[in-house]
C-alpha positions in Angstrom: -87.0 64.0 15.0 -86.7 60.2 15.7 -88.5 58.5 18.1 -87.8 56.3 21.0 -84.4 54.6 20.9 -84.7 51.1 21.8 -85.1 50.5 25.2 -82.8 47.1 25.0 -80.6 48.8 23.8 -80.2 51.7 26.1 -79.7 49.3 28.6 -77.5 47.7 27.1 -75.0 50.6 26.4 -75.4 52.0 30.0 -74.0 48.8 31.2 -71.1 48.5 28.9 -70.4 52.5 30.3 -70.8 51.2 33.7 -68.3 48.2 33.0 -66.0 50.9 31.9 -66.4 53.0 35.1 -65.6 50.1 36.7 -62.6 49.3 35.2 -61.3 52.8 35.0 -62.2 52.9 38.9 -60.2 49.5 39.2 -56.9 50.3 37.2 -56.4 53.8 38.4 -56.7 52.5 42.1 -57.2 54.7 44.7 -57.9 57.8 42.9 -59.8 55.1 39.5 -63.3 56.0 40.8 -62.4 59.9 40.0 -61.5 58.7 36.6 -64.6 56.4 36.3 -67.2 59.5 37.3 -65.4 62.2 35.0 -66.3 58.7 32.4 -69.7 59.0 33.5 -69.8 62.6 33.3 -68.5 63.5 30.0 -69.1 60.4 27.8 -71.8 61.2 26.0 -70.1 64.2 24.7 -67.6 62.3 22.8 -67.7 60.2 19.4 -70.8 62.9 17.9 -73.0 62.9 20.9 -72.3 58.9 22.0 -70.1 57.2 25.2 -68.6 54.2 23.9 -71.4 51.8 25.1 -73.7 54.2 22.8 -71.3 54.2 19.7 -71.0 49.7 20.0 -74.8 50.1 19.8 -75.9 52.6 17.9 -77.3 55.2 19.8 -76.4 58.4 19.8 -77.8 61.7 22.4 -79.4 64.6 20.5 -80.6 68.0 21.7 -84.1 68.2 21.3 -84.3 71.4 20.1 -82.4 70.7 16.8 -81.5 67.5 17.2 -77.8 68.1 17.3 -75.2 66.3 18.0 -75.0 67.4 22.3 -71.5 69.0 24.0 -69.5 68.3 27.0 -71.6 70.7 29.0 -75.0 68.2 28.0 -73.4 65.0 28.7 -72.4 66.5 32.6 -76.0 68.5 33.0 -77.8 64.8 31.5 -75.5 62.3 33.6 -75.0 64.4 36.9 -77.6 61.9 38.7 -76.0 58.8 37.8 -72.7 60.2 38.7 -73.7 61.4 42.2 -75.5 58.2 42.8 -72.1 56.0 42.1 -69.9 59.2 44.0 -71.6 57.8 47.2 -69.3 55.0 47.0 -66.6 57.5 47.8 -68.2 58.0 51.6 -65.9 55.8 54.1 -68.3 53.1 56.1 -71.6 54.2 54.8 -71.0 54.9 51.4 -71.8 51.4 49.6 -75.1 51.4 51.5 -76.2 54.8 50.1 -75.3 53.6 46.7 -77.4 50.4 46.8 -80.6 52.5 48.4 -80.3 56.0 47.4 -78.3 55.1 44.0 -80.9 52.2 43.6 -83.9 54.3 43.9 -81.9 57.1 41.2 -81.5 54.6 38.9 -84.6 53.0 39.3 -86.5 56.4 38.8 -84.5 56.9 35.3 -85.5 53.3 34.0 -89.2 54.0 34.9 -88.9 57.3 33.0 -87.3 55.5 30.1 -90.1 52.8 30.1 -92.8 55.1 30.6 -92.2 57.9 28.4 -93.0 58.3 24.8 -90.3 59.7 24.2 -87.8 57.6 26.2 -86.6 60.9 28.2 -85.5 60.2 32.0 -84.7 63.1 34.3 -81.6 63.6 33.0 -82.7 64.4 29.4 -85.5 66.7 30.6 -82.8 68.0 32.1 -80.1 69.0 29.1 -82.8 69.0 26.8 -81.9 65.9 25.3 -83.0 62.7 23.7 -81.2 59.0 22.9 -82.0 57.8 19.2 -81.4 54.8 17.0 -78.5 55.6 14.9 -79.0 52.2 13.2 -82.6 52.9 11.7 
């Protein structure tokens, strides 16, 4: 199996995912953040195992087992914590605090994982029993 995707890169496809919950929560206004989190959820599922941030890099989520193209049910189980930590944003008066702590501290966690690991695996691939490779190579 390949190794670790680029870690530039990952980064760099996350945010382009996170632009797009942003704008799904912006045009779909009031009920846009549903739309952006069911993004979030699912989007690795799509295009052969890559969210559209993925596919304009060229990364792509595998299961480690085979290293398969991943499912819906993958892309929810691997992007759960990311999900929940932008869903606090939902909470009326203290919701945009929890997301800049508790969210902070989630998302931090999964960069450290991605850094550290040989492998590149955060919590939510240990999770699914997935991994994010170069398509590109």
């Amino acid at each position: 199996m390949d190794g670790k995707a680029n870690i530039l890169h990952r980064f760099i496809a996350k945010a382009i995912d996170l632009l797009i919950f942003g704008f799904l929560s912006e045009i779909f206004y009031p009920f846009g953040i549903l739309a952006g989190l069911l993004y979030i959820l699912i989007s690795d599922g799509f295009f052969n195992g890559q969210s559209l941030g993925k596919k304009l890099i060229g990364l792509r989520v595998i299961d480690v087992p085979g290293g398969n193209k991943i499912e819906f049910k993958e892309s929810i189980i691997r992007n759960f914590l990311l999900a929940l930590a932008l869903s606090f944003s939902l909470i009326p008066f203290i919701g945009y605090f929890l997301l800049f702590t508790a969210g902070l501290f989630i998302y931090g966690f999964e960069i450290y994982l991605i850094i550290k690991n040989p492998e590149g695996d955060r919590l939510g691939d240990r999770f699914a029993y997935t991994r994010v490779i170069d398509v590109k190579k």
